[in-house]
One Martini backbone bead per residue (centre of mass of N, CA, C, O) as a GRO file, in nm:
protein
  104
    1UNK     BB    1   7.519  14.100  15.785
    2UNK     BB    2   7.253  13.883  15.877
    3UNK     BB    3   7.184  13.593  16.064
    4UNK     BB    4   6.879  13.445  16.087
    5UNK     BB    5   6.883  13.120  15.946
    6UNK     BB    6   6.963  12.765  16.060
    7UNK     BB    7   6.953  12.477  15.884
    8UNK     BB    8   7.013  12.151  16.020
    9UNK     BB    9   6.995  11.827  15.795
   10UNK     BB   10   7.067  11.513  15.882
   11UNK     BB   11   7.279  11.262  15.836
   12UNK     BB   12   7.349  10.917  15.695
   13UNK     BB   13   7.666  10.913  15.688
   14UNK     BB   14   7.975  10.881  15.682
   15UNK     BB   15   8.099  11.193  15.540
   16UNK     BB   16   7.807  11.302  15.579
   17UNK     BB   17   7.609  11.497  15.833
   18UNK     BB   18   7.501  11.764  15.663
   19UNK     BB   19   7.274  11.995  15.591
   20UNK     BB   20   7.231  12.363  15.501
   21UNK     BB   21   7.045  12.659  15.572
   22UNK     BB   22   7.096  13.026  15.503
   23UNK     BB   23   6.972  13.331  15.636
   24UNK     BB   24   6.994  13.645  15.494
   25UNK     BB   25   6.794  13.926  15.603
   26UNK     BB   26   6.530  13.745  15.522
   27UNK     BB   27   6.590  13.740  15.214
   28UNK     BB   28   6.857  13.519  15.182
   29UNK     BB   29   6.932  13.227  15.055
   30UNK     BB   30   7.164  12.916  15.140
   31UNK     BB   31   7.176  12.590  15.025
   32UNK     BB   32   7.374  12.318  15.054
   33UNK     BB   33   7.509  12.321  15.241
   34UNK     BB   34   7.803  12.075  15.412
   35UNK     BB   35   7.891  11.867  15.604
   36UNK     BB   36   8.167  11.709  15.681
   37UNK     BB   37   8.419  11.470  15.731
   38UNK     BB   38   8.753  11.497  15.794
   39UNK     BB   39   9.085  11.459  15.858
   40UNK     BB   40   9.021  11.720  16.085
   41UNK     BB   41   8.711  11.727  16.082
   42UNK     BB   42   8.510  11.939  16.055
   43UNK     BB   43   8.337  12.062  15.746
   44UNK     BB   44   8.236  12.333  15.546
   45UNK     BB   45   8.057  12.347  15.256
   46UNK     BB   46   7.981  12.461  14.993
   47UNK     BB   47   7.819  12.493  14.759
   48UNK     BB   48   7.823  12.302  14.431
   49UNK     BB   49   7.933  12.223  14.114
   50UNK     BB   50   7.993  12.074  13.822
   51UNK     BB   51   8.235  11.998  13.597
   52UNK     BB   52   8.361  11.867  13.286
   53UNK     BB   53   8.651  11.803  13.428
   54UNK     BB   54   8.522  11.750  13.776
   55UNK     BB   55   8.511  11.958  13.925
   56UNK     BB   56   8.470  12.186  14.178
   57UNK     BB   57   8.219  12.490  14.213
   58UNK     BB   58   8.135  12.764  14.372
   59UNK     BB   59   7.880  12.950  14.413
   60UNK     BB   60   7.911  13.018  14.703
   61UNK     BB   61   8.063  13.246  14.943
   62UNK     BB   62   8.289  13.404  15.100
   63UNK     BB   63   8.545  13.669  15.110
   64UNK     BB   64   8.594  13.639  15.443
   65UNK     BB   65   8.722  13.544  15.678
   66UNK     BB   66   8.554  13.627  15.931
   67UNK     BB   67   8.291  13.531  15.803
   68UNK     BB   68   8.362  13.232  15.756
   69UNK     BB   69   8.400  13.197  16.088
   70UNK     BB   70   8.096  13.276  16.150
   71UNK     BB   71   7.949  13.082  16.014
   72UNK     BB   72   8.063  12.819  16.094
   73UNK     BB   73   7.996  12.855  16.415
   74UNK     BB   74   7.667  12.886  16.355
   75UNK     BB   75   7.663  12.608  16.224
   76UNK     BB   76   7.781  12.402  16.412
   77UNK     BB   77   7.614  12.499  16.673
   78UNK     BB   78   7.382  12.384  16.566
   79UNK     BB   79   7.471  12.086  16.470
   80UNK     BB   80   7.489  12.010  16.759
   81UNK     BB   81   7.228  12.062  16.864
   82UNK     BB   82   7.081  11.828  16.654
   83UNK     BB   83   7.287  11.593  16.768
   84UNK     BB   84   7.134  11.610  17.071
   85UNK     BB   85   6.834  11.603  16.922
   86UNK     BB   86   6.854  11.291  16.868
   87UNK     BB   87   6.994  11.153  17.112
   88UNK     BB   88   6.678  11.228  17.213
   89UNK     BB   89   6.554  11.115  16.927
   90UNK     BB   90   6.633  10.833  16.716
   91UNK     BB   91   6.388  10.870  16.484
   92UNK     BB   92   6.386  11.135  16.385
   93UNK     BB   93   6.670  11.124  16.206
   94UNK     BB   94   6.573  10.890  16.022
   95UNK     BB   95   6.364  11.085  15.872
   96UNK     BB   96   6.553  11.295  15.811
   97UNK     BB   97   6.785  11.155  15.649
   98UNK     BB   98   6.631  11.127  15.342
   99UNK     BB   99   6.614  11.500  15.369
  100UNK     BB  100   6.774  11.754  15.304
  101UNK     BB  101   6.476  11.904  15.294
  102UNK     BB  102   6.164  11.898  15.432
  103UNK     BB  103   6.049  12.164  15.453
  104UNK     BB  104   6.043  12.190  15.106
   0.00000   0.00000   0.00000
């Protein structure tokens, strides 16, 4: 399986600091993975519903570390490319911040 493209769409909030969007194969997208930073610096998290007692469950997910190792850094890598095109440009951040995903 191979990663075609990944949108990564930045956010202004404390804890949240981009939405991303991964196509796989040109054919299969999965939306909603979300950069957080954590007590340890940046994590990937993926999609994930709210269940009735509170808890959340991952939608989509790696299933081999492999995998989920080659995504968060393709991911990542992303995310820093797009955090430097803001440090470069930093009104169109503000416009992007607003919309999870505004190509959509």
């Amino acid at each position: 399986m191979e990663i075609t493209e990944i949108r990564v769409h930045l956010r202004n909030e404390e804890k949240l600091k981009a939405f991303a969007t991964v196509t796989f194969d040109n054919c299969f997208v999965v939306r909603n993975m979300k950069i957080i930073e954590g007590n340890k610096g940046l994590i990937l998290c993926m999609p994930s519903r709210k269940l009735p007692d509170g808890t959340y469950k991952d939608i989509a997910h790696p299933i081999n570390v492999p995998f989920r190792k080659l995504l968060e850094d393709r991911v990542m890598a992303c995310y820093q490319e797009e955090v430097k095109k803001a440090a470069m440009n930093p009104g169109a951040t503000a416009a992007r911040g607003d919309d999870p995903d505004p190509s959509e």
